[in-house]
C-alpha positions in Angstrom: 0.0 0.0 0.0 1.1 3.9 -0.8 0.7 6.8 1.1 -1.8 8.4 -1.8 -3.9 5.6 -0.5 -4.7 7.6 2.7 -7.5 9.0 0.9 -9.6 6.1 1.1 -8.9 4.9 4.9 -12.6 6.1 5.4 -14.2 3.7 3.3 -13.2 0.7 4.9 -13.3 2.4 8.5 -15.7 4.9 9.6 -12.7 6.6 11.7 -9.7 7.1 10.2 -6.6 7.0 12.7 -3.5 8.5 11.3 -0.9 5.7 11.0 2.4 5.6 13.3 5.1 6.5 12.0 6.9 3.2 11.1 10.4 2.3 12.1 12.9 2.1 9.0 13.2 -2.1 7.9 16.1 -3.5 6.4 14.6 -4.7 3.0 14.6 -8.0 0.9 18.2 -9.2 -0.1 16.2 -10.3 -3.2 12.5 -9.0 -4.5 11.8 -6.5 -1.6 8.6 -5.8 -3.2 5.4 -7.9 -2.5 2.4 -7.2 -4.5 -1.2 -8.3 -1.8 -4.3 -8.2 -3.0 -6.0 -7.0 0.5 -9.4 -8.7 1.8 -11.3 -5.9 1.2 -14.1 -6.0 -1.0 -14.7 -2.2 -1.9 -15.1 -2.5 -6.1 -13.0 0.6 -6.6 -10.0 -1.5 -4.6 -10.3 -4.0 -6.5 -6.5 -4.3 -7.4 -2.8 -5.6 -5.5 -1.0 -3.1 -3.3 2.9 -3.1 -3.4 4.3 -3.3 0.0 7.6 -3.8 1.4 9.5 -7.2 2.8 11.2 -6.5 5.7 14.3 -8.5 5.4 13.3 -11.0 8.4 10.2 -11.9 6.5 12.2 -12.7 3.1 12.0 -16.8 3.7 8.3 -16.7 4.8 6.6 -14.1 2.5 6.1 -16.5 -0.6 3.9 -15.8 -3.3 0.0 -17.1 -2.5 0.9 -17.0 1.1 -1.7 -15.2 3.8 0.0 -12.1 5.5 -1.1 -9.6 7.7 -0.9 -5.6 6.2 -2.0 -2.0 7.5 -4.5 -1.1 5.1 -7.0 1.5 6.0 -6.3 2.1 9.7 -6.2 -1.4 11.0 -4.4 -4.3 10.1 -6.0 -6.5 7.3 -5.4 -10.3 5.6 -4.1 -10.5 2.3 -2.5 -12.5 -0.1 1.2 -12.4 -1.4 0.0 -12.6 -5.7 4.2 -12.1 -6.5 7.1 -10.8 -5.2 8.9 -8.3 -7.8 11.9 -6.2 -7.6 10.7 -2.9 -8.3 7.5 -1.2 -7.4 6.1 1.3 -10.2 5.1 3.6 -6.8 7.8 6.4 -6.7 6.9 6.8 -2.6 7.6 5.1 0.5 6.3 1.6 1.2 4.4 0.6 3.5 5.8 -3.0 5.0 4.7 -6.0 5.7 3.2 -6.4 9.2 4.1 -9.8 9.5 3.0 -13.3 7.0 0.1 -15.1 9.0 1.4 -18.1 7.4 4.1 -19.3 5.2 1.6 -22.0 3.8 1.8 -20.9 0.0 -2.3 -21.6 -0.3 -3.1 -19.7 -3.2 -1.7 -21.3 -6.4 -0.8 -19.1 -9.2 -3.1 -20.8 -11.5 -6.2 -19.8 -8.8 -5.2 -16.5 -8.6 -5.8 -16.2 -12.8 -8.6 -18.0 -12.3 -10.2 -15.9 -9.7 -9.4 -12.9 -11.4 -10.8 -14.0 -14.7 -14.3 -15.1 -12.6 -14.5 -12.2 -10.9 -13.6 -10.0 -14.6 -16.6 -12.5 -15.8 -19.2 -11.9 -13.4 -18.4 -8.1 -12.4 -17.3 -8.9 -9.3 -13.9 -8.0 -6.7 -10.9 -10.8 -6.7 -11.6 -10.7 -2.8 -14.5 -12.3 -3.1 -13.5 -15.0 -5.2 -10.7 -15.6 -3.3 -13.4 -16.3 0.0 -14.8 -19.0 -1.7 -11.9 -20.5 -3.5 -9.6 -20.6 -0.5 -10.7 -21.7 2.8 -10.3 -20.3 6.0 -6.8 -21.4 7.9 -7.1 -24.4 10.3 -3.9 -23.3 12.6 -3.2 -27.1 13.9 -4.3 -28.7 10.9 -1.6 -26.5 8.7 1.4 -27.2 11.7 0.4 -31.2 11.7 2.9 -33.1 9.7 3.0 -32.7 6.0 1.8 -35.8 5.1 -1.1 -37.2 2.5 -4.5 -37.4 3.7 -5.6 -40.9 4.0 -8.1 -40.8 1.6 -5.2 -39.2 -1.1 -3.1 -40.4 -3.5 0.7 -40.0 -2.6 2.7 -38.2 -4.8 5.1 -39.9 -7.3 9.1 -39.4 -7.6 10.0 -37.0 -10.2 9.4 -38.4 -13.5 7.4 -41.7 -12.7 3.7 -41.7 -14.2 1.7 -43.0 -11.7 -0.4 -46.3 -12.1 -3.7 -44.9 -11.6 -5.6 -47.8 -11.3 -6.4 -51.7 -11.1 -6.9 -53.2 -14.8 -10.5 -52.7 -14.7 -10.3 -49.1 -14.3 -8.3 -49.1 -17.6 -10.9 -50.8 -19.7 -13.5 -49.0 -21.0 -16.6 -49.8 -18.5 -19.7 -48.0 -19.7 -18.0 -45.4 -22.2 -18.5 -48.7 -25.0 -22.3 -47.9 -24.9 -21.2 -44.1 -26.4 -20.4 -43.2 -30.0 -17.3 -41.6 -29.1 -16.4 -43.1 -26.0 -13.8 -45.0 -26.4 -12.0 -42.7 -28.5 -12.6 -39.9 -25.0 -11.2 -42.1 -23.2 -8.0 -42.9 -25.0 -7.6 -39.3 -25.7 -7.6 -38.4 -21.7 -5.3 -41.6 -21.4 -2.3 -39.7 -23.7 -2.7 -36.4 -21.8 -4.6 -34.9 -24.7 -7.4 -32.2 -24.1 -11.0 -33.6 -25.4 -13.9 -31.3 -24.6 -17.5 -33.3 -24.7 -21.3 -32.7 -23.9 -22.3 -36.2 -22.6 -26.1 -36.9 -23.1 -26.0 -39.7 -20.5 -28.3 -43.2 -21.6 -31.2 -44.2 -19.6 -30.6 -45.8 -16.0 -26.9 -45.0 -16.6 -24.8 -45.9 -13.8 -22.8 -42.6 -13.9 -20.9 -42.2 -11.2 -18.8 -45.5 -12.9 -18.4 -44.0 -15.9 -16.9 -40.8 -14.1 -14.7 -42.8 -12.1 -13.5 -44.6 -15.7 -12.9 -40.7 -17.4 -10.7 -40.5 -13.9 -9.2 -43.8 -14.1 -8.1 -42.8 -18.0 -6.5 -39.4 -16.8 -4.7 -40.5 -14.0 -2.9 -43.1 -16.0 -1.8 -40.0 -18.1 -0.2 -38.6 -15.3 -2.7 -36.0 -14.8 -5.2 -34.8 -12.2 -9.0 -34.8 -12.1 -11.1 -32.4 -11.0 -15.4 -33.6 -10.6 -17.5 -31.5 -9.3 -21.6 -32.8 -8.5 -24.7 -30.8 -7.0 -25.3 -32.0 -3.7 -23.8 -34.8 -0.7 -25.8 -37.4 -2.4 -24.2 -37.1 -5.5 -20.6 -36.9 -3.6 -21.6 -40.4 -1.6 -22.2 -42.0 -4.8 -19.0 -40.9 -6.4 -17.1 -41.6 -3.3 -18.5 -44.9 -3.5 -17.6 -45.7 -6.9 -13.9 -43.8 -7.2 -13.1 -46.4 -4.1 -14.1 -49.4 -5.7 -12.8 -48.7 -9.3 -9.2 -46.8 -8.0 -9.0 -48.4 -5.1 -8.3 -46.8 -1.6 -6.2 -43.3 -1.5 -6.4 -42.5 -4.3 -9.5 -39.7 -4.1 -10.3 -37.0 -1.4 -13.7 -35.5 -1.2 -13.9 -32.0 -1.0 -17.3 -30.5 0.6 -18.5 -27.5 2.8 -20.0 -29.9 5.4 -16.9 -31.5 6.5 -16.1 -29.0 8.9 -13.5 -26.8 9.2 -10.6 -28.4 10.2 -11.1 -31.4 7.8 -11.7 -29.5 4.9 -8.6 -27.7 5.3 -6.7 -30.9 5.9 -7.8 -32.1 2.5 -7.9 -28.9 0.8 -4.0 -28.9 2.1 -3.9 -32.1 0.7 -4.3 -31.3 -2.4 -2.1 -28.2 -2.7 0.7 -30.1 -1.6 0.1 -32.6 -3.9 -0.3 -35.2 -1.9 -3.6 -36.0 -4.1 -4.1 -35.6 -7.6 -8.0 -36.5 -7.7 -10.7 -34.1 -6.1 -14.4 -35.3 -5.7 -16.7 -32.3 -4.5 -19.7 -29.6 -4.9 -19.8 -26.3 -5.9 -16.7 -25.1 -3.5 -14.6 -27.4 -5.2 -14.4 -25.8 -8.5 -11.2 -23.9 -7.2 -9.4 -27.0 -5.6 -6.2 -26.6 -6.5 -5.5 -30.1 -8.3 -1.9 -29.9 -10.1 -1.1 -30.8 -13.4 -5.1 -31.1 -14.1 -6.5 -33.0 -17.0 -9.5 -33.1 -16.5 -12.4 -31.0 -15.0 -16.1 -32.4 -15.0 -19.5 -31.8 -14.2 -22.4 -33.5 -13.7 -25.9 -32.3 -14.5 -24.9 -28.9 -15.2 -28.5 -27.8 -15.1 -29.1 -28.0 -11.5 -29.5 -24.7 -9.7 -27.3 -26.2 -6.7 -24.2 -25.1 -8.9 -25.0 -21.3 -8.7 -23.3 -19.8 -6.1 -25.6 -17.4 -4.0 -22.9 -15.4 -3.1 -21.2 -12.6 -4.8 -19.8 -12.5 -7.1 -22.3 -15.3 -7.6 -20.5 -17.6 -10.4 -21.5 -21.0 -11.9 -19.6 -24.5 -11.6 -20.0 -24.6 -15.3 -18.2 -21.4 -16.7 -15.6 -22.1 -13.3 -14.9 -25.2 -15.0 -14.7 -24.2 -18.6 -12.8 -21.4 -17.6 -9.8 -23.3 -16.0 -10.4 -26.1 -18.9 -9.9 -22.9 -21.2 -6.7 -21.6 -19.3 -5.3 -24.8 -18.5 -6.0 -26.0 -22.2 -7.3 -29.9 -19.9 -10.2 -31.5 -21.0 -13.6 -31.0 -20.4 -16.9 -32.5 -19.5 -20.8 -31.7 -18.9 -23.0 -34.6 -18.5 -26.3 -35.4 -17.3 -29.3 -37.1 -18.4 -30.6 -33.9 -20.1 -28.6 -31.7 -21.7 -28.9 -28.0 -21.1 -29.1 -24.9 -23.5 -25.1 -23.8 -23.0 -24.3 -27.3 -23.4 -26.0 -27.2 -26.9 -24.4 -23.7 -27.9 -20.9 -25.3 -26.7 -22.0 -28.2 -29.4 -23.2 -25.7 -32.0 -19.7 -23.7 -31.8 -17.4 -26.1 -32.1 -15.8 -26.0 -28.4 -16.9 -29.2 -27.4 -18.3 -32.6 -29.1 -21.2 -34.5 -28.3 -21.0 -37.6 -25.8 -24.1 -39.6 -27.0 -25.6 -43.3 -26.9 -27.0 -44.9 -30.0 -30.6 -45.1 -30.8 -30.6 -49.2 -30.2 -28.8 -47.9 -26.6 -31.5 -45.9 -25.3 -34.5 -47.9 -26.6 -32.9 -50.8 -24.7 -32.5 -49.4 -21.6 -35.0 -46.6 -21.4 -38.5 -47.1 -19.2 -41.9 -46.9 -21.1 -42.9 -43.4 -21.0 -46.6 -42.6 -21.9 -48.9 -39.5 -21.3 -52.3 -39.0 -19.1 -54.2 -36.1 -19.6 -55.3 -34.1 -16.8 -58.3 -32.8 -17.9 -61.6 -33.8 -15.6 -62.7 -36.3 -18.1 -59.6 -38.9 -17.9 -59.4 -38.0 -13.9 -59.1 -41.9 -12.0 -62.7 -42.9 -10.9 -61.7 -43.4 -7.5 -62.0 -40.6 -5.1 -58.9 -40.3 -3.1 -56.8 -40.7 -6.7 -59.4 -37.3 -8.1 -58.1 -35.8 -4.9 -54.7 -35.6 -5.9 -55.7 -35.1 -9.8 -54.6 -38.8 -10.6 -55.9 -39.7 -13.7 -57.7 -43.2 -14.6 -54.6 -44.2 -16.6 -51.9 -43.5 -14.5 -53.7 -44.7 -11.6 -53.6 -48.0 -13.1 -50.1 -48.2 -14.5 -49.0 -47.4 -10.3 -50.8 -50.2 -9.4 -49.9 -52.5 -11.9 -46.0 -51.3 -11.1 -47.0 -51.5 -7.6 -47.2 -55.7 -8.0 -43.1 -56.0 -8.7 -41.4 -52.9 -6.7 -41.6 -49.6 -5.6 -43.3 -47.1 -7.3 -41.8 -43.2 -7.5 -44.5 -40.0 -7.4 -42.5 -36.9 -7.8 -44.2 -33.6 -7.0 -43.4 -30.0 -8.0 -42.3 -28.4 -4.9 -43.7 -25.7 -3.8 -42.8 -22.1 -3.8 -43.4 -20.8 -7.3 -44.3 -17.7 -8.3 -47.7 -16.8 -9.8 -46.7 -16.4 -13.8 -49.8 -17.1 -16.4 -49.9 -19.2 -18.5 -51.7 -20.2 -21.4 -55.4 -21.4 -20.5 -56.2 -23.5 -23.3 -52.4 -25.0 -24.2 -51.4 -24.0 -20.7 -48.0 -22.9 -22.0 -46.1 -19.4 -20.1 -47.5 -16.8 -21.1 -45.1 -14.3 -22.2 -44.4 -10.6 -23.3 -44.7 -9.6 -27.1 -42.4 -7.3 -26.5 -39.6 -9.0 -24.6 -40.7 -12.2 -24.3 -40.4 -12.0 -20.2 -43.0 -13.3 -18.0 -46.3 -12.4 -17.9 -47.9 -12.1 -14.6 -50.8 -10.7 -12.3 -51.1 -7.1 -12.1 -53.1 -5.4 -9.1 -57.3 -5.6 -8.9 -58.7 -4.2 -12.1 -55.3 -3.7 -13.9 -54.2 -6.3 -16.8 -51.6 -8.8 -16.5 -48.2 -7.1 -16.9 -45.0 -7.9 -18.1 -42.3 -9.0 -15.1 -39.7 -7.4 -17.3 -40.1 -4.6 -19.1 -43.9 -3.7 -17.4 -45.4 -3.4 -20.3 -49.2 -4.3 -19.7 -50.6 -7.1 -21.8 -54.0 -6.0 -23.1 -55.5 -8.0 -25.8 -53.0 -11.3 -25.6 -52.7 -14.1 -27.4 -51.1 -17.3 -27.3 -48.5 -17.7 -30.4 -48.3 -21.8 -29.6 -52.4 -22.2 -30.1 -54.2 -18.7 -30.3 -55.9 -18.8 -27.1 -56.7 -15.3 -25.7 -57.3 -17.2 -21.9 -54.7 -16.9 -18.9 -55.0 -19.2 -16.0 -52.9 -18.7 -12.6 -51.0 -21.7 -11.4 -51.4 -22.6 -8.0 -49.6 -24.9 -5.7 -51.6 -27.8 -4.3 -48.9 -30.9 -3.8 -48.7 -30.2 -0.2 -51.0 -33.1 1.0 -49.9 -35.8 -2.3 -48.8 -38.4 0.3 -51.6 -38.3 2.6 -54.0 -38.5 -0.3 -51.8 -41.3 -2.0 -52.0 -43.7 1.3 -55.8 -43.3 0.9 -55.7 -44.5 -3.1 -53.5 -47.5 -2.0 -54.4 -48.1 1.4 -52.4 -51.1 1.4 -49.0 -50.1 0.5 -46.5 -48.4 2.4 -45.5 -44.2 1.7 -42.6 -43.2 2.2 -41.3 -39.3 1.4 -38.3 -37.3 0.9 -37.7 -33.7 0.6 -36.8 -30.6 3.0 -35.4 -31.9 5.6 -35.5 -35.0 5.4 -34.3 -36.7 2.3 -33.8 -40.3 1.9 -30.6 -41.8 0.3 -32.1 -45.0 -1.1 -34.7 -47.1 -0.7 -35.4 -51.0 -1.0 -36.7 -53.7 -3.7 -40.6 -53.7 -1.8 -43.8 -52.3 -3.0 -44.2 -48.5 -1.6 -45.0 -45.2 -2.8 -41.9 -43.0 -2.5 -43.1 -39.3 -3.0 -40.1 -37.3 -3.6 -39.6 -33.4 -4.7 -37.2 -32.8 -7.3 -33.8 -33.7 -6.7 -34.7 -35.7 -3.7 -35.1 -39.0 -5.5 -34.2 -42.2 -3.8 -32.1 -44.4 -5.6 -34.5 -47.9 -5.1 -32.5 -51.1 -5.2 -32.9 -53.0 -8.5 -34.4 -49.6 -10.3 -38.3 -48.3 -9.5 -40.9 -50.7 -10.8 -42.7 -47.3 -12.3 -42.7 -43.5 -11.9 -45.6 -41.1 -11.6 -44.4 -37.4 -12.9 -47.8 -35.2 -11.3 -48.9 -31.7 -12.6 -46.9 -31.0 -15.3 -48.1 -27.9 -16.2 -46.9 -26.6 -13.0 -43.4 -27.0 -13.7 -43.4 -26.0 -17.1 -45.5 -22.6 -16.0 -42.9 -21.3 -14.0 -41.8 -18.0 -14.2 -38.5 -18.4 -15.2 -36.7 -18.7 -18.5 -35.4 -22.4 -18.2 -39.2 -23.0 -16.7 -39.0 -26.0 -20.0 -35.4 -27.0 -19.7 -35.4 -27.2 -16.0 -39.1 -29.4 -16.2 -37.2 -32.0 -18.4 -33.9 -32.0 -16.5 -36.2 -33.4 -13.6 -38.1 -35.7 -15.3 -35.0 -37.4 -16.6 -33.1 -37.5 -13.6 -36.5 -39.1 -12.0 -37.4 -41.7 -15.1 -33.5 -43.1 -14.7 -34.2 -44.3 -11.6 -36.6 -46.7 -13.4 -36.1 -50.1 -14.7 -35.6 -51.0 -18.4 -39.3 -51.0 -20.3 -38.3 -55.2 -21.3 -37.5 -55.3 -17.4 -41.7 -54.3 -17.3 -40.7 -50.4 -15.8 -42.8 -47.8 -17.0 -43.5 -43.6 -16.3 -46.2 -42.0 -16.3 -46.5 -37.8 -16.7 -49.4 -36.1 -16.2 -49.9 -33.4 -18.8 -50.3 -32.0 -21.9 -49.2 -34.5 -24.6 -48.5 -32.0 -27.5 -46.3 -30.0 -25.1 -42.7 -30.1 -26.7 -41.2 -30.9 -23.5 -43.0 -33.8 -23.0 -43.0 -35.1 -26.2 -38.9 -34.6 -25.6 -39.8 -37.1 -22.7 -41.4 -39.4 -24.6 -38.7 -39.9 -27.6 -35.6 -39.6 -24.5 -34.4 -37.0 -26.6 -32.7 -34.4 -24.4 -30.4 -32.9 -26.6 -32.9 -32.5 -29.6 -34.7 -30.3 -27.0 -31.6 -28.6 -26.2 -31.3 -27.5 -29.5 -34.6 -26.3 -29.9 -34.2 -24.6 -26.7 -31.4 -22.8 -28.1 -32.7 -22.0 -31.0 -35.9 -20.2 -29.3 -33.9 -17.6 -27.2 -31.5 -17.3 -30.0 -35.1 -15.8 -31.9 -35.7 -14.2 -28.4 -32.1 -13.0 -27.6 -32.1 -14.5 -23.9 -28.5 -16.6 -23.0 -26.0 -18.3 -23.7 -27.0 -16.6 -27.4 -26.8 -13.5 -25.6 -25.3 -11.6 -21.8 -27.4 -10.6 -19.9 -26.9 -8.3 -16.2 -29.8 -7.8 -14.1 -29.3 -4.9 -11.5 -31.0 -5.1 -8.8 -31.8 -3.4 -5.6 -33.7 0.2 -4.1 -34.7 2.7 -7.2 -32.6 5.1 -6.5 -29.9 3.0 -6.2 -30.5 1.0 -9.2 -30.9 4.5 -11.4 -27.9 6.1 -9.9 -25.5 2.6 -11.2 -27.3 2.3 -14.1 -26.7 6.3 -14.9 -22.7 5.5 -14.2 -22.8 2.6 -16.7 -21.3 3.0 -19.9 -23.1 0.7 -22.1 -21.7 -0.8 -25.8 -23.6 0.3 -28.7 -26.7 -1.5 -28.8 -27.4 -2.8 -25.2 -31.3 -3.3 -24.2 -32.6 -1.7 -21.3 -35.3 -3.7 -19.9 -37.5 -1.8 -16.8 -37.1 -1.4 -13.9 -39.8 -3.1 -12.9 -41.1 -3.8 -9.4 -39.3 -6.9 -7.9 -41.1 -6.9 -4.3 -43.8 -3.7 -3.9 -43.2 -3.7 0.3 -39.5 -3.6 0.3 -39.4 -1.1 -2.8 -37.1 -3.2 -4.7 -36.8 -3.1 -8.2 -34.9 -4.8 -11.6 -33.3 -3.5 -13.9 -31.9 -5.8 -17.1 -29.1 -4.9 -19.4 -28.8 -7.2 -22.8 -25.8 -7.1 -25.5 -24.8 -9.2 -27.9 -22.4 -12.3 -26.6 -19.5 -11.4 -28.5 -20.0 -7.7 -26.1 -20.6 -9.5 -22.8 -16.8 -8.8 -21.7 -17.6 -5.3 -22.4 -20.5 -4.9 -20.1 -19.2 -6.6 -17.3 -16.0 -3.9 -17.3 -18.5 -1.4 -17.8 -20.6 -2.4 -14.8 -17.0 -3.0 -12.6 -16.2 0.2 -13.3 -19.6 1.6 -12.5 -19.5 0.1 -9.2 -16.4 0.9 -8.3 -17.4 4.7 -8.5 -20.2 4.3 -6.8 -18.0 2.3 -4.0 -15.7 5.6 -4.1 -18.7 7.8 -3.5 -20.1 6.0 -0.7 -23.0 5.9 -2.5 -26.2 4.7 0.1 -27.9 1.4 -1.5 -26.3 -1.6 -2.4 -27.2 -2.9 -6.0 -27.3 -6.9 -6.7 -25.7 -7.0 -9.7 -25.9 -10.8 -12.0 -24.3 -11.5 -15.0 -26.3 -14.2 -16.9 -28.3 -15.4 -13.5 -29.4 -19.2 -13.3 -32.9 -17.9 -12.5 -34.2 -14.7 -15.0 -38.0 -15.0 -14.0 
């Protein structure tokens, strides 16, 4: 730090205390000058400070080590980024209080990468550095430096590591894919493959992960897998042990606790393990020489972050696979719409099963309308909307396993939709959602707030809107009273079950708190349909299929007598994907819609949001590129006086308005200006 930096001591502190005059320090033999980015996340700060080494801090104060500085009246945390020899500061330096810790935790390829998320979303390095780095464990960092026991020791210099029993090296389920083999040979000779895998029916994919790391180890290079949620880590856990063998993983989560995820995260950085299993936090793991980064089911709103600078697993990953020039992969059962525009530009290949594949494994999927006319004659079934056709196929599964009802959860926001095809209803203007406006007032737009007077639906022509509501809250209770004689079970909130056995029961589960059943689910019921897809949110389609596929891959093969039922609309699009198991033919299509639209990944998009004033005064600051959109404000919440604000460009300018709203913020941070202002670049959620 430099003494013209005096000027902004207020800003950090409310009371500025003039500094003491510091004692004159014998410098660095070598590179006196260390360059710390300072935890402070002020936007206009957003850059390292020079500072001096005091000559009896030369060993310690290596580059990505934590140190202790006097920045803004009080002494702060920071990280060395490099040591130099010169500073371009013509003025005293300030020195080094003291290094917290000569633990070089911050890699230099994590400090690119943080800087180029936080360039990416608008954000400060500091706070990409909180979640990449965790906090210091004191004991854990003066124990030993040894491996972990669940880590992989490090080889000699030189020797490539046998990364696995035989089996590991043969191809395992990758022989079922087009192009499997040939992805896994190319992460066996080091190379770089990048690949969209559209995962088959009932795939067991935490084995084929484990095979992709089994191939890249035997390169001599790491891996990097990063999953939703601890269910998903269990299950890769699971099968990384069996196929690797023991050591040769470490799991990486935030509910280990803090003293054991520092021991692993050390781990790692030593080298002591070349093979990281985690969720969102472990996007950043510091995994050296990496070959391989993946992620599975890149759809799932689990891999946003929630806090700021609020990035996604998926551009994290394809970020470092980008820097580091490693391979590559996004898999799931369904296949989102950056997934397909990473397939229609060239940067990545698709990872697919053949037609025979899918029709072989795949469940029978058929449709139920939910109209009153094809509701079940049984009263307890009408009560929950079951209709005669579905009711049957559940009890005909019901005779040979368990049987899985998944139910929208509730929480969604009253959009319109469509009352005769029951599609969203959206803007002509924009395209946003449509929904209710105050008593007397049409519907307006949740976007732009434009008022919709004289509508029409462009799927069938219908000038109708109906308000979804949610009504799933009693499914169970009802269910036990259709099939008094079976056994129902539920998971979701709080408690969510893990698995479940080979017996008859109903399992009611929410989305993404799916059982896995022993032997595969007899049948699936898939209820209001039209709820999911009504959603006020622009993946409202994408995100209804992503579900139903995850859910209808629990189920046994159709020739193994397992079938699915949806309740719905059958000439919806997203059903009818559903029907055919045709997730990235739907992901194209989606693509191709908010191409025609301009929503992402064919465009970026920032939403700003926060108090009006607030939002006006950054938006006033912003220097857009030629062309941008200005969408609203509109009203986000009418009793807290919050409103959004959305800024669209062209992709090839997205770089352009993220600098432009940095730079924005970072006056406003010099200003002290009063309101904060959310700002989102490309948010998982645009309702």
């Amino acid at each position: 730090m430099t003494e013209d930096d005096g000027g902004q001591l207020a800003l950090v502190r409310g009371k500025v205390r003039k500094p003491r005059a510091a004692s004159p320090q014998q410098p660095a033999p070598e590179l006196p000058v260390a360059r710390v980015l300072v935890d402070v996340p002020l936007a206009h700060l957003d850059r390292p400070f020079d500072y001096l080494v005091p000559e009896r801090l030369h060993a310690t104060c290596v580059p990505g080590a934590r140190v202790r500085v006097r920045f803004a009246g009080q002494d702060l945390d920071g990280f060395v980024l490099e040591r130099v020899a010169e500073s371009d500061h013509r003025g005293r330096l300030a020195p080094l209080r003291r290094v917290v810790s000569a633990e070089p935790v911050l890699a230099p390829e994590i400090a690119r990468l943080a800087r180029r998320v936080a360039d990416r979303y608008a954000g400060t390095l500091a706070d990409v550095l909180r979640l990449a780095v965790p906090p210091r464990h004191a004991r854990v960092e003066g124990a030993a430096q040894k491996p972990a026991s669940d880590s992989t020791p490090k080889p000699a210099d030189g020797e490539v590591p046998d990364a696995s029993p035989a089996d590991a090296l043969r191809p395992g389920p990758w022989g079922s894919y087009q192009t499997g083999v040939a992805f896994l040979e190319a992460l066996r000779r080091g190379d770089g493959p990048r690949a969209v895998w559209t995962a088959a029916p009932g795939e067991d994919w935490p084995a084929a992960l484990a095979h992709a790391a089994a191939a890249t180890l035997a390169g001599g290079r790491g891996v990097l897998v990063v999953v939703p949620d601890q269910r998903d880590v269990a299950r890769l856990d699971a099968a990384f042990g069996e196929l690797l063998g023991p050591d040769r993983h470490v799991v990486l989560t935030a509910e280990l606790g803090p003293a054991e995820r520092y021991r692993r995260f050390l781990a790692v950085r030593r080298g002591g393990v070349r093979c990281v299993v985690g969720t969102r936090s472990a996007a950043f793991a510091p995994v050296a020489d990496l070959g391989l980064v993946a992620c599975w089911d890149d759809g799932d709103d689990l891999h946003a972050e929630p806090r700021a600078p609020y990035p996604h697993v998926r551009e994290v990953l394809l970020l470092r696979a980008h820097e580091s020039g490693c391979a590559a992969l996004l898999g799931g059962f369904a296949c989102t719409a950056e997934g397909a525009h990473l397939l229609a530009t060239g940067w990545a290949r698709p990872l697919a099963p053949e037609r025979a594949v899918v029709r072989e494994r795949g469940p029978r999927v058929v449709v139920a309308g939910d109209n009153d006319t094809d509701l079940a004659r049984d009263p307890a079934a009408r009560a929950v909307r079951l209709p005669h056709r579905a009711f049957e196929q559940a009890r005909a599964a019901l005779g040979s396993g368990p049987v899985l009802v998944q139910v929208p959860r509730s929480g969604y926001l009253p959009a319109l939709a469509c009352q005769t095809c029951r599609g969203p209803a959206r803007c002509a203007a924009c395209a946003g959602p449509l929904q209710l406006g105050s008593a007397g007032a049409p519907p307006s737009c949740g976007w732009c707030g434009r008022p919709a007077v004289s509508w029409r639906c462009p799927n069938c022509g219908g000038g109708r809107l109906r308000a979804p509501v949610v009504g799933a809250g009693r499914t169970a209770e009802e269910l036990g009273r259709a099939f008094p004689r079976v056994p129902v079970r539920t998971s979701g909130g709080p408690r969510v079950l893990s698995t479940v056995g080979a017996e008859p029961a109903l399992v009611v589960a929410t989305p993404g708190a799916e059982p896995v059943a022993e032997g595969g689910y007899a049948g699936a019921l898939l209820l209001d349909s039209w709820l999911a897809l009504a959603r006020a949110d622009l993946r409202a389609g994408e995100e209804a299929l992503r579900r139903w596929l995850n859910a209808a891959a629990l189920v046994r093969p159709a020739r193994a007598g397992g079938s699915v039922v949806v309740v719905g609309e059958p000439a919806s699009p997203t059903i009818q994907a559903l029907l055919r198991w045709s997730p990235q033919a739907q992901a194209e299509r989606e693509l191709a819609e908010r191409e025609a639209a301009r929503f992402p990944p064919a465009v970026r998009l920032a939403t700003l949001t926060g108090a009006p004033d607030a939002v006006r005064d950054l938006a006033g600051l912003v220097e857009l590129p030629p062309g941008t959109e200005v969408l609203g404000p509109v009203p986000q919440a009418a009793e807290d006086e919050v409103v959004r604000l959305v800024l669209r460009v062209r992709w090839a300018d997205g770089a352009r308005l993220s600098a432009a709203l940095k730079a924005a913020q970072a006056v406003r941070s010099a200003r002290k200006a009063p309101g904060p202002v959310r700002v989102q670049v490309d948010p998982a959620v645009l309702g």
